[in-house]
MMTF fields as JSON, N, C-alpha, C and O atoms, coordinates in Angstrom:
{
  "mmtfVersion": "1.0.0",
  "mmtfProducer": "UNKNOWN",
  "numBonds": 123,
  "numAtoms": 124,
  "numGroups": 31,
  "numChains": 1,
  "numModels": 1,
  "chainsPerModel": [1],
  "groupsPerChain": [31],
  "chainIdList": ["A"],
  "bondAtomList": [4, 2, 8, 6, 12, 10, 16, 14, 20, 18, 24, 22, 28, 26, 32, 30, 36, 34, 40, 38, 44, 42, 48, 46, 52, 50, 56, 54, 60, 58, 64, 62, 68, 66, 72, 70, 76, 74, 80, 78, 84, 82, 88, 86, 92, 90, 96, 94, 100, 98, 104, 102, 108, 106, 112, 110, 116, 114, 120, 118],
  "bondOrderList": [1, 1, 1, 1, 1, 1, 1, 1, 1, 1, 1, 1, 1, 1, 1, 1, 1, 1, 1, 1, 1, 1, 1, 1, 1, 1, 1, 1, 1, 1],
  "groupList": [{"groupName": "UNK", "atomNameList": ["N", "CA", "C", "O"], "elementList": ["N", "C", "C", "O"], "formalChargeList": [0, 0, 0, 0], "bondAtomList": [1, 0, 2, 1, 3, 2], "bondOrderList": [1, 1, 2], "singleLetterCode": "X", "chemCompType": "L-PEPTIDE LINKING"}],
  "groupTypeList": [0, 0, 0, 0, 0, 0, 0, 0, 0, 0, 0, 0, 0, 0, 0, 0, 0, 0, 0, 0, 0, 0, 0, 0, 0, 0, 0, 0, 0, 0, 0],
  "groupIdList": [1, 2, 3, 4, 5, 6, 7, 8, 9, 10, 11, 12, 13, 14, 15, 16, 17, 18, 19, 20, 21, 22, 23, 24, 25, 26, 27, 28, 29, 30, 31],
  "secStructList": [7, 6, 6, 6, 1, 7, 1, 1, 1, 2, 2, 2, 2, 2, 2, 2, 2, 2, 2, 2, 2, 2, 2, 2, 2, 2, 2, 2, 2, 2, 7],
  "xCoordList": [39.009, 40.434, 41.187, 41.989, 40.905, 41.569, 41.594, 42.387, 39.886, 40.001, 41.001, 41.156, 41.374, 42.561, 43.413, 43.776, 44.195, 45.028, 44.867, 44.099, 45.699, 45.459, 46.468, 47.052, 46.15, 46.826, 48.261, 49.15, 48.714, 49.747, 50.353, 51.26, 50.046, 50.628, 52.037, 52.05, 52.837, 54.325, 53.36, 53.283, 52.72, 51.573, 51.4, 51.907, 50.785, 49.789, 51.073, 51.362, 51.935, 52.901, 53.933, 54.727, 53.908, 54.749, 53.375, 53.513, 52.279, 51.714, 51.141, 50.849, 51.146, 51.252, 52.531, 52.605, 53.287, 54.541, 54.748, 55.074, 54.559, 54.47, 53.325, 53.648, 52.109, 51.568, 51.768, 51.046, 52.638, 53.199, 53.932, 53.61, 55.124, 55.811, 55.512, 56.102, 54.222, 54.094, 53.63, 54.002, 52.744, 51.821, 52.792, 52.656, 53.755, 55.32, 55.824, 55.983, 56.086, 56.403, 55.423, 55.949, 54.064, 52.977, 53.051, 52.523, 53.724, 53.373, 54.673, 54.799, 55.466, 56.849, 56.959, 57.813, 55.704, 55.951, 54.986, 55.16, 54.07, 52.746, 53.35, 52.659, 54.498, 55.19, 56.183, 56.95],
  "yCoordList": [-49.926, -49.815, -51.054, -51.59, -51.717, -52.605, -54.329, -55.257, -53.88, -55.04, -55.328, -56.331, -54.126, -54.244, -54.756, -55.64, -54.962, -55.479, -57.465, -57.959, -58.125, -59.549, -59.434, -58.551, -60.851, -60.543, -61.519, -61.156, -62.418, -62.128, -61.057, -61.383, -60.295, -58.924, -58.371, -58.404, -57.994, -56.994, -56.127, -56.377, -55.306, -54.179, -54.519, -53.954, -55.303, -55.805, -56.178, -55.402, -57.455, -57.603, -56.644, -56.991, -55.042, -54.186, -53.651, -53.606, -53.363, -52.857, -53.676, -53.102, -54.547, -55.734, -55.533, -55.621, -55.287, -55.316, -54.075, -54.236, -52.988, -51.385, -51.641, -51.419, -52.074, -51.875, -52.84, -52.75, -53.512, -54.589, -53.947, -53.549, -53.681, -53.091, -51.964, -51.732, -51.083, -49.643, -50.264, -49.832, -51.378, -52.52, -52.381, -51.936, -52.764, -53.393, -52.218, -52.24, -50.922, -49.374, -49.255, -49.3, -49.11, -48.678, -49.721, -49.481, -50.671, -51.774, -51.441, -51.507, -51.13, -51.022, -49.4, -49.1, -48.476, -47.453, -47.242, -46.319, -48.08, -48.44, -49.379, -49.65, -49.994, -51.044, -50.034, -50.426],
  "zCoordList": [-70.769, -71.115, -70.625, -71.39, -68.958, -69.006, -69.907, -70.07, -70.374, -70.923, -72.763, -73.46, -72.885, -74.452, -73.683, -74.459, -72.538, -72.322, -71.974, -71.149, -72.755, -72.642, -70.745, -70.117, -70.548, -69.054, -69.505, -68.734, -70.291, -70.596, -71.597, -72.363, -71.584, -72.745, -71.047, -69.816, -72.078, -71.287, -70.542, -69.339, -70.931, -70.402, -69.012, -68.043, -69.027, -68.054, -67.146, -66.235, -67.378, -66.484, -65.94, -65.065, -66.635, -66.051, -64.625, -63.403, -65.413, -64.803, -63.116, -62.068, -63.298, -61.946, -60.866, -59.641, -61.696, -61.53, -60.548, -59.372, -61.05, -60.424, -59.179, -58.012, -59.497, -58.599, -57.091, -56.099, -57.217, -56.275, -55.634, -54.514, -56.195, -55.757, -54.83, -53.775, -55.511, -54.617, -53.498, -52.407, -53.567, -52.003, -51.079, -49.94, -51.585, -50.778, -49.842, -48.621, -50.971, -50.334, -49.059, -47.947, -49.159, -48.583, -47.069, -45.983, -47.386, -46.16, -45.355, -44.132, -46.128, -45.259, -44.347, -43.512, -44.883, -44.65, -43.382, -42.587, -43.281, -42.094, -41.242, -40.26, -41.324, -40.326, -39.637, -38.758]
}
């Protein structure tokens, strides 16, 4: 599945996007 997504496609950059963000949550919540 991940490979239908090109890595510039919107997809992919929302999905980078979300999962960064949750990194960010998770680090701030262990600090």
């Amino acid at each position: 599945m991940f490979f239908k997504f090109k890595l510039g496609s919107p997809v992919f950059k929302f999905y980078v996007f979300v999962k960064a963000k949750g990194y960010q949550k998770a680090e701030q919540s262990m600090i």
